[in-house]
Structure formats: structure tokens, C-alpha cells
matplotlib code that plots the C-alpha trace (Angstrom):
import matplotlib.pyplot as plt

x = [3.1, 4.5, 3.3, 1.2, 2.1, -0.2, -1.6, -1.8, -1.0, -2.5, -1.1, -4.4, -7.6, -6.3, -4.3, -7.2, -9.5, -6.5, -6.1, -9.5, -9.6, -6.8, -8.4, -12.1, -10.6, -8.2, -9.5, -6.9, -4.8, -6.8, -7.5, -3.5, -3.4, -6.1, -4.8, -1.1, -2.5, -4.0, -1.9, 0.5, -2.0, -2.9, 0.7, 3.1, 3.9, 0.5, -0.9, -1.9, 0.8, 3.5, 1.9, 1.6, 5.4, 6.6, 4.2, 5.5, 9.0, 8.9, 7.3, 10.1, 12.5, 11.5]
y = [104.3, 102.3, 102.7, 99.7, 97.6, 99.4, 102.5, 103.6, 107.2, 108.8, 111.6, 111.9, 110.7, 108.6, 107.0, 106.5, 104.9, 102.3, 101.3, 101.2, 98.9, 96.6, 95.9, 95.5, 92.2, 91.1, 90.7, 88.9, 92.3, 94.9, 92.7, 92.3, 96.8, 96.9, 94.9, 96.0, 99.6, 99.2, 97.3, 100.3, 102.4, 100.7, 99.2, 101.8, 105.1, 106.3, 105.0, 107.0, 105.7, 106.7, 110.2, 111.3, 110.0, 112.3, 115.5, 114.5, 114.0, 117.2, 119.2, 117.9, 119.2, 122.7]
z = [33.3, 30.5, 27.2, 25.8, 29.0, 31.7, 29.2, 26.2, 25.0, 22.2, 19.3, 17.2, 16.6, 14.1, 16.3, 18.6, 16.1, 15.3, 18.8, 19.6, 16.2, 17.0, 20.8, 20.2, 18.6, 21.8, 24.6, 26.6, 25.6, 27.0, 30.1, 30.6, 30.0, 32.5, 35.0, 34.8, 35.5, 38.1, 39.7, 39.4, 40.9, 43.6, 44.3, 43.0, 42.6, 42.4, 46.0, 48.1, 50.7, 48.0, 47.2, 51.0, 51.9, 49.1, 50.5, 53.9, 52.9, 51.2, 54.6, 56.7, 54.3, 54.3]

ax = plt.figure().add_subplot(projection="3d")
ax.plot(x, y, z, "-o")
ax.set_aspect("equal")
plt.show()
């Protein structure tokens, strides 16, 4: 996931409280973070499809 583009990820609380802060005013941003994310989870590297071709991959390889 890319930081601030499809998640966000934290340090502190302190941190938390900011972001929280900056996005209860901007709407269109967390909308954009929310819908990057799980477009990467349903789309990317986090499907299903992806995951199981990896596990499969793996079992014909050993």
C-alpha cells in the first residue's frame, strides 16, 4: 500500500489525532484514500486470485 495514496500509517497517537484532524475537514481526500485501497485490494496484490497463484506457485515449486 502506498502511504497517503491508498493508506495511511501511523507512529503515535499524536500522529493519529493529526490525521484524524486534517480529514474530518476533506472529504474528497479520504474518499480518494478509500477508494484507491480498495481498489488495490480487490484488483491487486491482495485478491484472492493474486494470493492463491503465489501459494500454488510456491506448492509446485517444492
Amino acid at each position: 500500500m502506498r502511504k497517503a495514496k491508498e493508506a495511511e500509517f501511523l507512529a503515535s497517537c499524536e500522529e493519529l489525532l493529526d490525521r484524524m484532524k486534517s480529514y474530518c475537514g476533506n472529504e474528497s481526500a479520504r474518499k480518494r484514500i478509500v477508494e484507491r485501497g480498495q481498489k488495490r485490494c480487490t484488483d491487486g496484490e491482495y485478491a484472492y486470485v493474486h494470493r492463491f497463484k503465489i501459494a500454488l506457485d510456491a506448492i509446485s515449486q517444492s
